[in-house]
N, C-alpha and C positions, 0 to 999 in steps of 0.2 A: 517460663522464661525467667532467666532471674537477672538480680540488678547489681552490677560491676560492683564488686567490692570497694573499689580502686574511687570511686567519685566521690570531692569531696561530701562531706553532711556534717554542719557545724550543728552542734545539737545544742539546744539553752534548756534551761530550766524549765520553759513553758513549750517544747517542743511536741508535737505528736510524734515524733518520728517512731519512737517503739511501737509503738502501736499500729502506724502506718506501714513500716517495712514488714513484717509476715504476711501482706494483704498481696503486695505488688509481684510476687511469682503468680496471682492467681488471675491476674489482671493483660489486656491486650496491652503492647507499647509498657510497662511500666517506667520506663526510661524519662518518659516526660513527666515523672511525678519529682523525681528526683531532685533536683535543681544542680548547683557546683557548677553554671555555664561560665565560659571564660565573661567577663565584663558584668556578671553577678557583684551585688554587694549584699553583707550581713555585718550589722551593726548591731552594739552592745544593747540591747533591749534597754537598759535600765539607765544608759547614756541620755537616752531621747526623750524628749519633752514632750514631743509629737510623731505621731504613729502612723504611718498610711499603709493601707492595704491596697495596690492599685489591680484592676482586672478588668480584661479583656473577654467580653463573656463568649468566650468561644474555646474549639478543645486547646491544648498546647502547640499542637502544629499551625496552627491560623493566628494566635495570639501572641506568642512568644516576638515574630517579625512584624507586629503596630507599630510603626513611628511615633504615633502619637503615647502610647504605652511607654516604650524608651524611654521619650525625651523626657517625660516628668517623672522617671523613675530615677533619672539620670542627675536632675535640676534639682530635686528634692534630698534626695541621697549627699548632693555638696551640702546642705545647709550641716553644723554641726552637731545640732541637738535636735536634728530630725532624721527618721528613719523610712525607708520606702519599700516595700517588699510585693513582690507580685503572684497572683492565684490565677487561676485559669479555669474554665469548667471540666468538670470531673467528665468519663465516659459513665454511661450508665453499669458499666460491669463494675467499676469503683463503688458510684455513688451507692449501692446494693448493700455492699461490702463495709462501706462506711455507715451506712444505720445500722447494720447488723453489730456491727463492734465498737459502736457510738465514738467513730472518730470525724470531729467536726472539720469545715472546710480549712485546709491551710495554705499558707505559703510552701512556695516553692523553693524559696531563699534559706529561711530557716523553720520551714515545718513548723510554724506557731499557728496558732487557731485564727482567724479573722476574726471571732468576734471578740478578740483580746486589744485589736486596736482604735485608736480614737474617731480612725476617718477610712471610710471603706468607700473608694474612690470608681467608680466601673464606665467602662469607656463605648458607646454605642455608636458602630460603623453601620449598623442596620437592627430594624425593630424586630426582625426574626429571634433574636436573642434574648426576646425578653422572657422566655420563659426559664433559660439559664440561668438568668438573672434571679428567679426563685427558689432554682434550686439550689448556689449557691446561699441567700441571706436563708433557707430553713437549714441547710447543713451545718452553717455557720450558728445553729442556736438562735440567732436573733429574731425575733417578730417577724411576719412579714408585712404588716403593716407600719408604716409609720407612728400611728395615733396609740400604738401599743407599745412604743419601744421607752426604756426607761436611761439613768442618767450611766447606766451603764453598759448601753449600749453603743456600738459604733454609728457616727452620723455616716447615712449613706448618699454619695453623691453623685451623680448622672451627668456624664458628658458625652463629648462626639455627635457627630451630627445630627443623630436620632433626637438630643436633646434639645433641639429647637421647636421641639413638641412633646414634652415629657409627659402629657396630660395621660396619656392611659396609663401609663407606670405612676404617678401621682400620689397613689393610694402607698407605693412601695417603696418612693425616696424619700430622705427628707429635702433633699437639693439639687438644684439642676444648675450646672454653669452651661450660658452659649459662649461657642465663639472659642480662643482659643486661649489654653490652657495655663501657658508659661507662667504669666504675671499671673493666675488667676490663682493656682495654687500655693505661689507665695502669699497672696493676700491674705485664704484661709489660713495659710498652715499660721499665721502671724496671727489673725482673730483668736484661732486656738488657745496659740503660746500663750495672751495675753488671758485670756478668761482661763486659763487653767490655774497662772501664777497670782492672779487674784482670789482664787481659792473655786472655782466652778461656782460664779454667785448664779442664783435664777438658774442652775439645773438648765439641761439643754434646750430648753424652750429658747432660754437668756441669749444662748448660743446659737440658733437659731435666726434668732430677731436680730443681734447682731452681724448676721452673714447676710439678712435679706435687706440690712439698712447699709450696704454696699451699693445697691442698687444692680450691682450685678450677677448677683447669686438670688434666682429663685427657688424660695420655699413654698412649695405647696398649701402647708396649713393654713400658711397668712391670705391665705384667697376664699372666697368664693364662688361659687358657678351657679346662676340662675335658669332655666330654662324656661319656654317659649311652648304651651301647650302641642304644637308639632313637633315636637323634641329641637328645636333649634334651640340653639344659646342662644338667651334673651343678654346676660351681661356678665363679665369674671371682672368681682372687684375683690382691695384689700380690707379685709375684717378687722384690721387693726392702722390707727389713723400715723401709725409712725413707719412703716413700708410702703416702695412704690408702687405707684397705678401700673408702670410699664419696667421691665427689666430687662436691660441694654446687654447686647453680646460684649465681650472681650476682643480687641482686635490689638495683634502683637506686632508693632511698629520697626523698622533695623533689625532683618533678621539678621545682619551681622553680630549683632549684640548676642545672638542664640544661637552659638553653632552645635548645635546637640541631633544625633548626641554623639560623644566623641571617643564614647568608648562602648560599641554596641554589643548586643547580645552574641553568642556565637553557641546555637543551638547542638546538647550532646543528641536530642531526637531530629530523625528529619521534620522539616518545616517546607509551607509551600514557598518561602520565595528565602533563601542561604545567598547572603548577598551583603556589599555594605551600600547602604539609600540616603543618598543626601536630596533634601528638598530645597531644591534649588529657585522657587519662587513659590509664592502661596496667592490663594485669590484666582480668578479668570473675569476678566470682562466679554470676553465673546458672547458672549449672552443666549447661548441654549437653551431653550425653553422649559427643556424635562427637568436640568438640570441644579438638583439640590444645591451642589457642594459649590459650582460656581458662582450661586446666587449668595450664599448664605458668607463665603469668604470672602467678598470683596472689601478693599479695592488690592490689584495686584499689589505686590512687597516681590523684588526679586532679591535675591542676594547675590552679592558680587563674584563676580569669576575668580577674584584671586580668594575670596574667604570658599568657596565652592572647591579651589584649586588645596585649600589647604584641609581643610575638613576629610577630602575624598585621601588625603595623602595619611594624615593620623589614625583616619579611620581602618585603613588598608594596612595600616603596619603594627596595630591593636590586634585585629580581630585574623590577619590573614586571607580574610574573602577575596577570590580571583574576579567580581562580579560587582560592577558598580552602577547600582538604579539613579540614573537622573530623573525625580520624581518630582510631580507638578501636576495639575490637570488638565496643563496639555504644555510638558515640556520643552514642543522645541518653537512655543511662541515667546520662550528670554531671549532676548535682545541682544544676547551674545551666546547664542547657544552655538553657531560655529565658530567661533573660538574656542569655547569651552568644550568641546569634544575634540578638535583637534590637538588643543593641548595636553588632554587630558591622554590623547592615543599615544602622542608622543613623548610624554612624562613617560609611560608603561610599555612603548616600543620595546619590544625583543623579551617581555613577560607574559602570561597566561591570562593579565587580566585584561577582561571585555567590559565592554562599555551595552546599556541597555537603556531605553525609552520606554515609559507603560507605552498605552495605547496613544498612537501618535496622530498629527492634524495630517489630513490627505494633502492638504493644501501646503505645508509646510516642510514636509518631507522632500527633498530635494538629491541630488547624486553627491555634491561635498558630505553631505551630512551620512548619507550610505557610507560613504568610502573611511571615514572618519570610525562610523559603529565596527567597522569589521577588517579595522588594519589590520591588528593581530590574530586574523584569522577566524578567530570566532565568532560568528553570528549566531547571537541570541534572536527570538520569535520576535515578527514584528506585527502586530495590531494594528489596523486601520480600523476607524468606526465612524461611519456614513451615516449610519444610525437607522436612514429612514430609507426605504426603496425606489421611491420615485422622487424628482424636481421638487413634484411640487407639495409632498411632503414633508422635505426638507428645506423649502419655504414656511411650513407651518412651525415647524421646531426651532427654525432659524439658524441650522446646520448648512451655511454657504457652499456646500461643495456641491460640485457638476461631477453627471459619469464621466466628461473629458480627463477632469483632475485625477480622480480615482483610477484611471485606466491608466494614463501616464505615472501617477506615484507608484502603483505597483510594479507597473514593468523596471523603474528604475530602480525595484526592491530587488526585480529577479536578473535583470543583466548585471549587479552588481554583488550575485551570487545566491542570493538567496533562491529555495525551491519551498519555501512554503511563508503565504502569511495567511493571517486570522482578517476578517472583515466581521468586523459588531453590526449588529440593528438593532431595532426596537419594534415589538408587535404590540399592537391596539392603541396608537399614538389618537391624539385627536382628531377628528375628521377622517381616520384612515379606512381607506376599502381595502376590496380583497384585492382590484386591482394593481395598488400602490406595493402592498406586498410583493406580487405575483415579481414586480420588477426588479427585484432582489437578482431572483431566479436569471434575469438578461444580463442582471451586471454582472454575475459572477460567471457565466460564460464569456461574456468578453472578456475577464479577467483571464481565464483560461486560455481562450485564443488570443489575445496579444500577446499574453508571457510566452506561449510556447513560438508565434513568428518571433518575436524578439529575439529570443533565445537560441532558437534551433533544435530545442529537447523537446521532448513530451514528457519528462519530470519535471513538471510543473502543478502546485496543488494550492488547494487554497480550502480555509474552513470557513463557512458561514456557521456564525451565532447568534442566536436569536434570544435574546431576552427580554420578558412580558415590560410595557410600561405600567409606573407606577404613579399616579401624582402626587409630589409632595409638598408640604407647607413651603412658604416663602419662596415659592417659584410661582412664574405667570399663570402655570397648569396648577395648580392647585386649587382652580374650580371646577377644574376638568372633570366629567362621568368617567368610569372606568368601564373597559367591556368585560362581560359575561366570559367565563373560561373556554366554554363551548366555542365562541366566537374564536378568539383565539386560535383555539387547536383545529378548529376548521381551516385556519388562513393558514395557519403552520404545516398542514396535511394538502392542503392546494400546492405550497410552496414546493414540498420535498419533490413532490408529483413533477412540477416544474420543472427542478434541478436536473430531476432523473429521466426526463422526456427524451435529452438525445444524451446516449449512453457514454458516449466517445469523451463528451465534456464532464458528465454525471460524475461519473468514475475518480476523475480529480478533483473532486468538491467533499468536502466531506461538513455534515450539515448537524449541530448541534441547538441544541434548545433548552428555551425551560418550558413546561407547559403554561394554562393560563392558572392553576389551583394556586401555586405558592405566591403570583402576585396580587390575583385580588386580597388574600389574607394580609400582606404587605402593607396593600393599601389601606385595608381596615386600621392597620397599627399605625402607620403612619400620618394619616389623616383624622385619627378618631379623639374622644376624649376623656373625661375622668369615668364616663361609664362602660368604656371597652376594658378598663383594670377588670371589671368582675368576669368578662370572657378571659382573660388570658389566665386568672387566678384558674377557671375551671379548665381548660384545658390543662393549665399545670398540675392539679390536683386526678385529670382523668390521665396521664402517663405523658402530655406533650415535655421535650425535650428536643436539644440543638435540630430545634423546626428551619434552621437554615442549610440541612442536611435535606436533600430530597429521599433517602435512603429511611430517614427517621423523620420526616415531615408527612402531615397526614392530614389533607385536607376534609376529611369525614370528623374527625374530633372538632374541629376550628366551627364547621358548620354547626355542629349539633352542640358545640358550647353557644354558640351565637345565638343560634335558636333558641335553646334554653334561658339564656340571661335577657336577651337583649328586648323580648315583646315586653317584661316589667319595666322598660324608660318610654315603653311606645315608639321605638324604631325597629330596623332590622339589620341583616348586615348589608343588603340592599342601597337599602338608607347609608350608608357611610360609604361603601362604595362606589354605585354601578349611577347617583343623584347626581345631577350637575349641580352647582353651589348657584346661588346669587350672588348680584355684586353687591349688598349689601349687608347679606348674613354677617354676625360673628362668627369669625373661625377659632375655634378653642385655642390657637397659639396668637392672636391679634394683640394678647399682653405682654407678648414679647419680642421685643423690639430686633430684628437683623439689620435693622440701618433701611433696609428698605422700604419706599414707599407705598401703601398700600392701593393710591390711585396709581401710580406708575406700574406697579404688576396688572392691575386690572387694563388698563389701556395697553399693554404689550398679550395681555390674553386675546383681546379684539385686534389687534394687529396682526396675531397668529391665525386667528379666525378667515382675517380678508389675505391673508398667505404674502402680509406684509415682513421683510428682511430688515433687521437690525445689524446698523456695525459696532466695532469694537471700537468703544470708546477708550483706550488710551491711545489711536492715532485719530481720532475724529472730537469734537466739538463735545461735550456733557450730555448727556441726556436726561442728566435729573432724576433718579433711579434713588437719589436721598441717601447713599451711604456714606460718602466724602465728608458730607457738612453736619447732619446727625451724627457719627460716630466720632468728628473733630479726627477724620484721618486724611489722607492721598496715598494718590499713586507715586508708589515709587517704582523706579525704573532704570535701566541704563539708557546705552551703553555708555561704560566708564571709561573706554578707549583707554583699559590696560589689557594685558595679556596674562594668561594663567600661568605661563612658565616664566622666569624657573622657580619653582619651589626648593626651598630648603629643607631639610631634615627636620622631622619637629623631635623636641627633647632627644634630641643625637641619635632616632630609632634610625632602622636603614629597614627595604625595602625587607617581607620575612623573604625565608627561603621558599615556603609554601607558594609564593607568588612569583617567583623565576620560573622560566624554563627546563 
């Protein structure tokens, strides 16, 4: 296959690209190596003070559409003596190709080497990526320890949500920011400026110590970790008497203030979601139990319909995408979500572009709001996610929905045209039998039979998907045991059995999975600590690569690295799995502070236990959950009792032509 003559490729002085373009006829996709996307930038290398390399450790198709990736690529790129450019993980057909002809990891922007820059930034949506994570800093030349890198090498730093427990990668960053990103990278990229224009005093240790006396950027080195002859963490303090004991996430206030980003990617390869995605609130108080991202971002921040009304209009006349994600953790709990769909339908009245929700609340999902997703016709996929099969499991997670709700929200998916939606769960939640499963199997036959009396068709379908639970840090479950994979794939092989028992229903289900192999290893990464760095080093070193790919995931190497490393700390993988915690242990992330408190998670873990229901404290009374008054934030909220229309033209652009009829 070869690579369009025709796309830009700004070539600098320090660029790979000769050397890289003979590789890419030999290569699958070479298209994504390329860069020249519309909303690309490449700035004067020798302009910038400061340097980022930001990356997504995932291939170009998953990476390229991170919101989070954009907007700091986006934020960084205005400053004018800073440069931001973005890498992605290589395929393995590449990386081959690239040791063979020692061309190191680069940008996509301008094909410069990564380890040419000052701050190699990589953003973690899940811990499956950490082993990408190593094969870009060896490609890149660099160490892949920390303790080995010198003053000329790139500081590497670790964010995204996986970073609220960086402890197993520890050994391979020097930094980890929590929380969120904005202000966080203007802070460094400012530490930077400043110790570079005083001449780089104290070598990057200096630079270092001055990121961790932030209070908000953890460094590794400056800790210690003592253990507890059971392998328990006896205590993680700092080695040095001028960094914190505990280090506070980031939490970015007015997202009016950050409409980013405003000029998005517009991929020349196909990508999994070609769209333009505005985040229209951040944070969730609903309080799901499983649930990392809701815990770790609070308190909600919505942003207002009219800056929502105007972002979605610049962003659509930039990029041209007929497809706009209203994105959130559970988008249609803003407070003016209909308004803002309906103005948004009829802003775009009589054009191609559609309006889409991720995975939306059963409970929340209403017929305005139907009729609103699919004026112009188009209906994008709609997600529901129940999560758990039975009551009274979804008592234990604190997922409020009844099969009533669920059976009514879908039929008013399908009388108001739809013939297909997706239904999430979750297998091996806490306390779960085979028989809470099995109930999956009832609801998605009523699902089938009311849609089709509703309706009057027999084209009616629906997917069940089942993916493994995980516990993670800073949620109530993160004392939680984990179950054995066997378990799992047992209750998963009961279910299918289930679904398929009366043919008539069977036939319109269609039932996807993941097994139980790739989330117990999950859990190990997600839960574990500085001594899980030496398994993932050996799985990297025995051929592990994009382990978030089941195609290239291999639960036989994970085991037999664990084996091998893990009996010299006197654990197993057992042990960091399948244990339930005490309420007293240290947990390797206890020094890092989400706002939340650590007696309130423990007493909402015993609430889940007695299959006690939590509400959603921004219409009810505080709960004390310690993120408001530790992090000196609130909730913000509407409604602003304005309306999204009319919008004006931003910079005199008009609607493209790509986006009419």
């Amino acid at each position: 296959m070869s690579v369009p003559s025709s796309t830009p490729r700004p070539v600098a002085a320090n660029s790979v690209w000769p050397r890289l373009e003979p590789l890419l006829p030999q290569v699958t996709k070479p298209i994504q190596y390329v860069g020249g996307e519309l909303g690309a930038v490449v700035k004067d290398w020798d302009s910038a003070t400061v340097r980022w390399a930001l990356m997504y450790p995932d291939a170009y198709e998953v990476g390229l559409p991170n919101q989070g990736v954009q907007i700091l690529y986006e934020v960084l790129n205005e400053l004018p003596d800073t440069l931001a450019e973005r890498t992605y993980a290589v395929w393995p057909d590449l990386e081959r190709l690239m040791r063979t002809h020692e061309v190191p990891q680069f940008t996509v922007d301008a094909h410069r080497p990564v380890g040419d820059f000052d701050l190699f930034g990589v953003s973690f949506a899940t811990e499956l990526g950490y082993t990408n994570l190593l094969t870009a800093i060896d490609l890149a030349g660099i160490p892949l320890l920390a303790a080995d890198r010198t003053d000329a090498d790139p500081v590497i730093v670790a964010g995204g949500h996986a970073a609220f427990n960086p402890e197993p990668i520890a050994d391979f960053v020097d930094a980890a920011v929590l929380g969120d990103g904005e202000e966080a990278v203007l802070e460094i990229t400012a530490i930077v400026r400043e110790w570079k224009a005083e001449g780089s005093p104290g070598g990057r240790n200096e630079l270092l110590l001055r990121l961790a006396r932030t209070e908000s950027v953890y460094v590794p080195r400056f800790y210690d970790v003592d253990y507890l002859p059971d392998g328990r963490i006896q205590r993680v303090v700092p080695n040095r008497a001028d960094v914190p004991f505990r280090v506070h996430k980031r939490t970015t206030m007015d997202l009016d203030a950050w409409p980013y980003p405003r000029k998005p990617l517009v991929p020349l390869a196909e990508t999994v979601h070609e769209r333009y995605a505005v985040e229209i609130f951040r944070g969730c108080t609903r309080g799901c139990r499983f649930c990392q991202a809701g815990m770790i971002t609070r308190p909600v921040r919505e942003r207002s319909i009219t800056t929502v009304g105007q972002m979605v209009q610049q962003g659509l006349e930039f990029s041209g995408f007929h497809e706009v994600g209203l994105l959130s953790l559970s988008s249609a709990d803003h407070s003016e979500i209909g308004d803002m769909c309906s103005g948004l339908a009829e802003q775009y009245q009589g054009t191609n572009v559609s309006l889409s929700l991720p995975s939306t609340r059963v409970d929340a999902f209403n017929i305005e709001l139907a009729q609103e997703l699919s004026r112009n016709g188009r209906r994008t996929g709609l997600t529901f996610a129940p999560e758990g099969g039975s009551e009274r499991i979804r008592k234990v997670i604190n997922k409020m929905v009844s099969k009533d709700d669920l059976i009514r929200t879908v039929v008013t998916a399908y009388t108001n045209g739809w013939r297909q939606v997706k239904l999430y769960f979750m297998c091996g939640l806490p306390t779960e039998t085979d028989d809470d499963v099995l109930e999956i199997a009832d609801m998605a036959h009523e699902v089938i039979r009311a849609g089709r009396a509703a309706t009057g068709s027999k084209d009616i379908r629906c997917t069940v998907s089942i993916g493994g639970f995980v516990p993670k840090p800073h949620t109530p479950f993160q004392w939680a045991s984990m179950q054995r994979p066997e378990v799992i794939d047992h209750r998963l092989k009961l279910l299918k059995q289930a679904i398929n028992a009366d043919r008539s229903l069977g036939r319109a289900i269609g039932f996807r999975y993941h097994d139980g192999e790739p989330s117990l290893i999950e859990g190990l990464l997600s839960r574990g600590d500085r001594r899980v760095g030496a398994v993932i080093r050996r799985v990297w070193e025995n051929g592990g690569r994009f382990d978030g790919w089941s195609e290239h995931f291999s639960y036989q190497r994970w085991v037999e690295a664990a084996t091998e490393v893990l009996p010299g700390f006197g654990v197993d993988l057992d042990w960091y799995t399948t244990r339930e915690r005490e309420e007293l242990e240290v947990l390797p992330w206890d020094h890092l502070d989400s706002g939340l408190d650590k007696d309130w998670l423990w007493q909402d873990w015993q609430d889940s236990l007695s299959e006690y229901e939590q509400d959603d404290c921004r219409w009810t009374p505080c709960f004390d959950c310690g993120v408001c008054p530790s992090m000196d934030t609130e909730i913000q909220i509407g409604p602003t009792g304005r309306k999204l229309l009319p919008l004006t033209p931003v910079n005199g652009l008009k609607l493209p032509t790509g986006a009419q009829q």
